[in-house]
C-alpha positions in Angstrom: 0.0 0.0 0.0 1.5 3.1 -1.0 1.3 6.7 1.4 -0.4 8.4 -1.0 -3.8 5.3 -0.8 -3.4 5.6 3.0 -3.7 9.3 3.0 -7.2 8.3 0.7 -8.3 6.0 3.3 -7.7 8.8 6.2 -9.8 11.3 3.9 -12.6 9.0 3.4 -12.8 8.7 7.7 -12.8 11.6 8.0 -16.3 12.4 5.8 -17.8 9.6 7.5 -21.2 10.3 8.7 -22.7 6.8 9.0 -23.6 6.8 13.2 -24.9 9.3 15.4 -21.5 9.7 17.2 -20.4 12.0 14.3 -23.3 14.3 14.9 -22.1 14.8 18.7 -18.2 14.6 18.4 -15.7 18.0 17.4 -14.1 15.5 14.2 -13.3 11.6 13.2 -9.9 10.7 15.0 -9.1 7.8 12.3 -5.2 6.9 13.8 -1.6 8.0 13.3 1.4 6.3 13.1 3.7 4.4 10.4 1.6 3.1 7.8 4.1 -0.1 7.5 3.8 -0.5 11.3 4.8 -4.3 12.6 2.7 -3.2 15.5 -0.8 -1.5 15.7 -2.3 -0.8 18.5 -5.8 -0.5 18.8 -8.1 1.2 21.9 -11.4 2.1 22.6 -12.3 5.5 21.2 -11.3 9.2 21.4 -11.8 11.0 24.5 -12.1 14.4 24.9 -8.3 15.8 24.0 -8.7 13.1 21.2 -11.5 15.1 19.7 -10.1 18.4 20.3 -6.6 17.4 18.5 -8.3 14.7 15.9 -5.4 12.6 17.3 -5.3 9.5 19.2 -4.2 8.7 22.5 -3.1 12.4 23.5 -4.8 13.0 26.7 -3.2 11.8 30.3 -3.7 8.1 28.5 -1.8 9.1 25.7 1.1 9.8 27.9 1.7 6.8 29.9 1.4 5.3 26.5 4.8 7.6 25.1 6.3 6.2 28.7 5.6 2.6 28.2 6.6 2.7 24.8 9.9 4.5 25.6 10.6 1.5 28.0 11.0 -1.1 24.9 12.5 1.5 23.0 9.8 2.2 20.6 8.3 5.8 19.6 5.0 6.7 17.9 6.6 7.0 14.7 7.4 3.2 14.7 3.7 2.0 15.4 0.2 3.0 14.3 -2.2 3.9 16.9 -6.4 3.9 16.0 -9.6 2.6 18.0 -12.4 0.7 18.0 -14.6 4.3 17.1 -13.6 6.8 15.2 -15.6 9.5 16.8 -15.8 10.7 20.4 -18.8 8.8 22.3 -21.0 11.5 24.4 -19.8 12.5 27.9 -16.8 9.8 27.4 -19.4 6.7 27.6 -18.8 3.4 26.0 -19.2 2.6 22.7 -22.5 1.4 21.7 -22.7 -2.3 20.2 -23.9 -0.7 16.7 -21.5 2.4 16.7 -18.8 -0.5 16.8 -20.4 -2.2 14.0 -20.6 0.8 12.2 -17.3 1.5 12.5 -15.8 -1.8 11.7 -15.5 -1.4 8.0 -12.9 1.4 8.6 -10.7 -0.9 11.3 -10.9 -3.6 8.7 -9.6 -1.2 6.1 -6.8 -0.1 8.2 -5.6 -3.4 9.4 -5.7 -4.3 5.8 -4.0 -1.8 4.8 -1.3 -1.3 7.3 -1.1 -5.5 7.7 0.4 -5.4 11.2 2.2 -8.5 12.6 0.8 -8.1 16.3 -2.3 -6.1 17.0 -1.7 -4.8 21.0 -5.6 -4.6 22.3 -5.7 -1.6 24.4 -8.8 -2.2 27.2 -11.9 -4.5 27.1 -13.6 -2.9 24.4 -10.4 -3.6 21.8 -10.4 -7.0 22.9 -14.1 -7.6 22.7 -14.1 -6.8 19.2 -11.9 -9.6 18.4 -11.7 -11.7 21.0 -15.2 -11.5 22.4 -15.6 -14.5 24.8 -12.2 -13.4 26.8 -12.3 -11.4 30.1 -9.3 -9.0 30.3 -8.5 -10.3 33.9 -7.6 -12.8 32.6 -6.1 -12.6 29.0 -4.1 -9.1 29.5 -0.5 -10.1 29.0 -1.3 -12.9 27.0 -0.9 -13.8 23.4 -3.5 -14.9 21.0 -3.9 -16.0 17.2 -7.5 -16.0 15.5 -9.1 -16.2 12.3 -11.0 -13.0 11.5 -13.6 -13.1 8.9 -12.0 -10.6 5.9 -9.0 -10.6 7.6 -7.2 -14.2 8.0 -5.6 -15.0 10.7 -4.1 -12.5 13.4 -1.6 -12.2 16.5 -3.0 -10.1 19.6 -1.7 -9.2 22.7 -4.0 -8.0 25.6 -3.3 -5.4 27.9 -5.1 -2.9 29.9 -6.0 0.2 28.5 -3.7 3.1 29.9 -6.4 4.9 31.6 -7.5 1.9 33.9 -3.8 2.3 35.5 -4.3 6.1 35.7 -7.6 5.1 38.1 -6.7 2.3 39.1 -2.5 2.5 40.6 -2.5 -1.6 41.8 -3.1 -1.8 37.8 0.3 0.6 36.1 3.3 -2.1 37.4 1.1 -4.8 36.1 0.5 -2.8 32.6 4.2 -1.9 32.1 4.9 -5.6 33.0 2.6 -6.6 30.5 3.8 -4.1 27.6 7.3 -5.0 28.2 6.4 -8.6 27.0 5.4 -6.7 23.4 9.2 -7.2 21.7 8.9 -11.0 23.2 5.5 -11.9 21.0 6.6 -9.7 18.0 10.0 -12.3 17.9 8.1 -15.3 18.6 5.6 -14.3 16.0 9.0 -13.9 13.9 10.5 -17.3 14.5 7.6 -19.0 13.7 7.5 -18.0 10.1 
């Protein structure tokens, strides 16, 4: 996939008026990041900094992010960061079941497009939309394959998404244990080709 049909793909999220959520939100935050990413990481939705810059993962969340990645020697300009929702769900709430829907044809596209080798599932909602009968409790830190319809077969990791840790402090030493294990799939994902 050349820049130039990734740039298209942006563009086209970013006229997207197929849910309510667009009606309420400030603009579509459809992801940044390398294109060619081996790692994508995929969260929830914008918050409200999110919809304010149109980028992902800015806010307080955003930053423990930068810190975790920092730790395995990674930037942003290395990985390609989207969600689950493109637009900002009212007063922060969770995604509705059909606004997910709705918004699964442009996840599909990016993943396609940018043809990660591990997907890093950032909170419950990430992981439920591929790996709906897990409970992150138990899967975060854990590796997983699975056949996606229109998509073949992919390699997740589970963590916790970077806000639980922010409300939650018993949760940040197991969420930078967790992330540190990234590098360790990505090679055994390597080896086994």
């Amino acid at each position: 996939m050349l820049e130039q049909d990734f740039k298209k793909l942006n563009k086209r999220m970013l006229s997207c008026k197929k849910c309510d959520l667009r009606k309420t939100c400030n603009q579509v935050v459809p992801g940044e990041g390398n294109y060619k990413a081996e790692i994508m990481f995929i969260g929830e939705g914008p918050g409200k900094k999110e919809d304010e810059l149109g980028r992902p993962f800015v806010g307080t969340a955003g930053k423990f992010l930068d810190e975790m990645l920092v730790v395995i020697k990674l930037e942003r300009e290395d990985i390609y960061i989207a969600n689950v929702v493109k637009c900002r769900p009212p007063k922060n709430r969770d995604p509705l079941k059909s606004e997910v829907k709705t918004c699964w044809y442009w996840l599909e596209e990016q993943i396609k497009t940018i043809e990660p080798k591990l997907i890093v599932t950032l909170g419950r909602h990430s992981m439920n939309r591929f790996l709906p009968k897990e409970k992150i409790s138990q899967a975060h830190g854990n590796f997983f394959q699975k056949e996606i319809v229109g998509l073949g077969k992919l390699n997740f990791y589970v963590l916790y998404h970077p806000a639980a840790a922010l409300y939650n402090g018993g949760l940040r030493e197991i969420l930078i244990k967790d992330f540190k294990g990234i590098l360790k799939v990505l090679d055994k994902i390597e080896n086994e080709k």
